[in-house]
N, C-alpha and C positions, 0 to 999 in steps of 0.2 A: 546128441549125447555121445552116441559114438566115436564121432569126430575129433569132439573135446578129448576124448578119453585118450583119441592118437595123439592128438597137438601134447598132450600130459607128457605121454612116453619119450614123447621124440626133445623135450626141454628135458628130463631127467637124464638121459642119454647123451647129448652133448656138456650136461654140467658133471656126468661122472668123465667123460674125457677128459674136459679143462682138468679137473681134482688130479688126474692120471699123467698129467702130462706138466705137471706145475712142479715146481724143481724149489724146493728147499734150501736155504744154507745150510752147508756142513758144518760143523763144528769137531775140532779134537778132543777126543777124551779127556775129562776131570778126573782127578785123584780126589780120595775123600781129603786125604792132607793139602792139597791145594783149596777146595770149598772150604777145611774152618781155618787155612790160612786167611782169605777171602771175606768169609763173618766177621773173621775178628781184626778188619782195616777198618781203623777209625773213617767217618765219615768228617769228621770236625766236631771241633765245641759247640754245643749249641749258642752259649753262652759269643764266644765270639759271632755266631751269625747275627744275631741279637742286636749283640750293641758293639761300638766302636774300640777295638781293641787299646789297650792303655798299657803303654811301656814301664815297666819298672826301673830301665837306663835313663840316666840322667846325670847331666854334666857335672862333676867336683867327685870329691869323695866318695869313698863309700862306708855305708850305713856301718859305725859302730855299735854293737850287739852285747857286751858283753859289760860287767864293772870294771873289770879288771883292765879291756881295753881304753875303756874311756878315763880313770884314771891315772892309765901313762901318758896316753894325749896330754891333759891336764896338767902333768909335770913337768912339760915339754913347752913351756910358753911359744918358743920359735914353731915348732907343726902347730900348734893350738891356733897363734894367729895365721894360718895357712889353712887352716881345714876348712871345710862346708859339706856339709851334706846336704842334698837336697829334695824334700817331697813332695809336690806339689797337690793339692788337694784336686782332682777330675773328677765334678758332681757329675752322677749317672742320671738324675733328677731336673735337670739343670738351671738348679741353686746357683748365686751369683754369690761369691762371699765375700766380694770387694764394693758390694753394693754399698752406698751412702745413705745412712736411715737418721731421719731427722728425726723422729720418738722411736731411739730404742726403748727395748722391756728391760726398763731397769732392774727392780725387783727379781724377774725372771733372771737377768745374767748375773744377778748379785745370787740369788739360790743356789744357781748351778755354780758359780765358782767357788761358794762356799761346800759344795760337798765334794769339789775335786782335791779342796783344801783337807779335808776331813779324810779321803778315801787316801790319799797321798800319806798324809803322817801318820796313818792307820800302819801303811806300813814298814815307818822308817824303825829302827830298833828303839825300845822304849828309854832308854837311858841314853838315847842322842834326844830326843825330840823340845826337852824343856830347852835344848839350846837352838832351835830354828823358831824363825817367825815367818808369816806366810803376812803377803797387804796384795790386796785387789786394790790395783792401779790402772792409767789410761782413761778414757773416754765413759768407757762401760762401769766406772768406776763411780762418776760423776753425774746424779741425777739431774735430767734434763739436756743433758748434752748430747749432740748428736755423733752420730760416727758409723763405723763398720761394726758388724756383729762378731769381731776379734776378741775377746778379752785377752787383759793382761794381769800379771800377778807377779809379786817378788818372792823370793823365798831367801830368807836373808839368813846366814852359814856364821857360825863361830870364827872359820877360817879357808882359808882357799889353800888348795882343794877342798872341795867337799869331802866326807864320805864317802866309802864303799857303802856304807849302809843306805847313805842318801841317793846316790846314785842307782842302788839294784834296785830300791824304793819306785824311783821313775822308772825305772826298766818294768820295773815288775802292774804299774799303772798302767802300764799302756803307750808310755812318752816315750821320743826320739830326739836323742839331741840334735842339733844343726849346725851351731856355730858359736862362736863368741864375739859379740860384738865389734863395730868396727871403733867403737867409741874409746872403749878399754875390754883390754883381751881377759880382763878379769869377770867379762860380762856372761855369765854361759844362758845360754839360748835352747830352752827345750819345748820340744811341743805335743801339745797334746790332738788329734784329731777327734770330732763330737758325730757318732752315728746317727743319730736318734735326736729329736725334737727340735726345740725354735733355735739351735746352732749345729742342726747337723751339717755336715762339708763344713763346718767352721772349725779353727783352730784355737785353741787357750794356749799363749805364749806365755811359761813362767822364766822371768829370769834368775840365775841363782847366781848371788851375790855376796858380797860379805857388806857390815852398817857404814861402813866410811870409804863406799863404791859412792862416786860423782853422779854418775847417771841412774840411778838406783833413788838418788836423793833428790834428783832434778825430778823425777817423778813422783813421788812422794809431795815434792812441793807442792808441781803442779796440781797433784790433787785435791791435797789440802786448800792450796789459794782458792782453789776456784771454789770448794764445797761453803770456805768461810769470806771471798769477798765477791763481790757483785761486780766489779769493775775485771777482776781476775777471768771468773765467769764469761762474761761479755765478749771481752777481748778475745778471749781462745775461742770460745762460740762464732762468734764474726769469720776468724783468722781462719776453720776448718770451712763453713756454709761455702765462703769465697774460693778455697782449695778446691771444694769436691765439685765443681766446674772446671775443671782440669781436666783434660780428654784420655790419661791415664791415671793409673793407681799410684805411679810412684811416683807421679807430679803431684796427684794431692797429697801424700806423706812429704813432700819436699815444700809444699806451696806453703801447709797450713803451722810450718814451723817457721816458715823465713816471714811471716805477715804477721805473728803474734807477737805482743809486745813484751809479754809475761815470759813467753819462753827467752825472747831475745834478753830481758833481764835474768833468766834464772843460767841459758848459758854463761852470761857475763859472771854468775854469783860463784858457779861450779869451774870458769876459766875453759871450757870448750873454745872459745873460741880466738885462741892462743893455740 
């Protein structure tokens, strides 16, 4: 016991040495003003650690905001067919929205674009509205037909330009315009993006037109033929199934128009292709 008790002494004794003989880093004095400079360095967004940072830069134009800027664009035929803005939709979920859906939910995107129709001319001025008409056109228009979860929609104008009314209308919705068509610069192209439910990351394209816009009417056809002939139907059905084996997106927009016969007659009806 004794023994133990020296072996004790003699291990506490060389570990207060080592303690005595162990040399620290120095450091220079802080200031309190250097510490809450210090607190208050961001460490980062969380939000960028997360997930993959997404650029708001994007080639062409930039985003007009305002009524009064969009229409002077607008009066400006020569910039109008020069402009583009561009937004690309980047699902954080990762939603496909070029995806090819051979049953879409008809019903369902017929709902929804019925109450972007409603929520829209909610807020156009009430003494413009009896002169606008709104048509759910395109694919998703067309029960049975397949396609992308895009709707499209016209909104057809007394006169070109539209409204200040019509236009702060979309501004005030949610919509961004993009472009005008390459077809005819009289085609304005706005978009709406959908957060929430069976078209979130998807976009509703309405075009605002005036009744005796060509391409406004080539769709309209389209829809109609197809909704009232079976051979109409068929044909464009066939024309997009065989497109959306295309290894891109804008080859099945290019594939399922150059193989359809209907459309090939309704360009010949409207002179596009002239």
């Amino acid at each position: 016991e004794a023994q133990s008790l020296k072996m004790h002494k003699t291990v506490c004794k060389t570990l207060s040495l080592a303690a005595a003989t162990l040399v620290l880093p120095t450091r220079s004095p802080v200031s309190h003003n250097q510490l809450l400079q210090r607190s208050s360095t961001p460490l980062g967004n969380p939000q960028q650690l997360q997930t993959p940072t997404v650029t708001n830069k994007m080639p062409g134009d930039k985003k007009l905001e305002t009524a009064e800027e969009l229409l002077e664009l607008y009066n400006d035929l020569e910039k109008l067919k020069g402009y583009k803005y561009s937004q690309p939709v980047v699902s954080q979920c990762g939603i496909n929205n070029e995806e090819f859906h051979t049953d879409l939910p008809f019903q369902q995107i017929k709902k929804i674009v019925e109450e972007c129709r409603d929520s829209f001319l909610a807020g156009v001025p009430e003494s413009e509205r009896p002169g606008l008409r709104w048509e759910h056109v395109g694919s998703t228009s067309i029960e049975g037909m397949p396609g992308t979860k895009m709707p499209d929609a016209l909104l057809i104008v007394p006169e070109f330009p539209p409204s200040k009314g019509v236009i702060q209308a979309f501004l005030d919705c949610g919509y961004y315009f993009s472009s005008s068509s390459s077809l005819d610069v009289k085609d304005l192209w706005w978009f709406l993006v959908f957060h929430e439910g069976i078209l979130k990351d998807h976009k509703l394209t309405v075009h605002v037109v005036t009744e005796d816009n060509p391409a406004a009417n080539m769709l309209l056809d389209t829809r109609d033929m197809c909704r009232a002939e079976e051979w109409a139907f068929n044909d464009y059905k066939e024309a997009k199934v065989a497109a959306a084996k295309s290894a891109t997106f804008p080859e099945y927009k290019k594939g399922k128009g150059a193989n359809s016969k209907l459309l090939a007659m309704l360009r010949e009806k409207y002179k596009f292709n002239q």
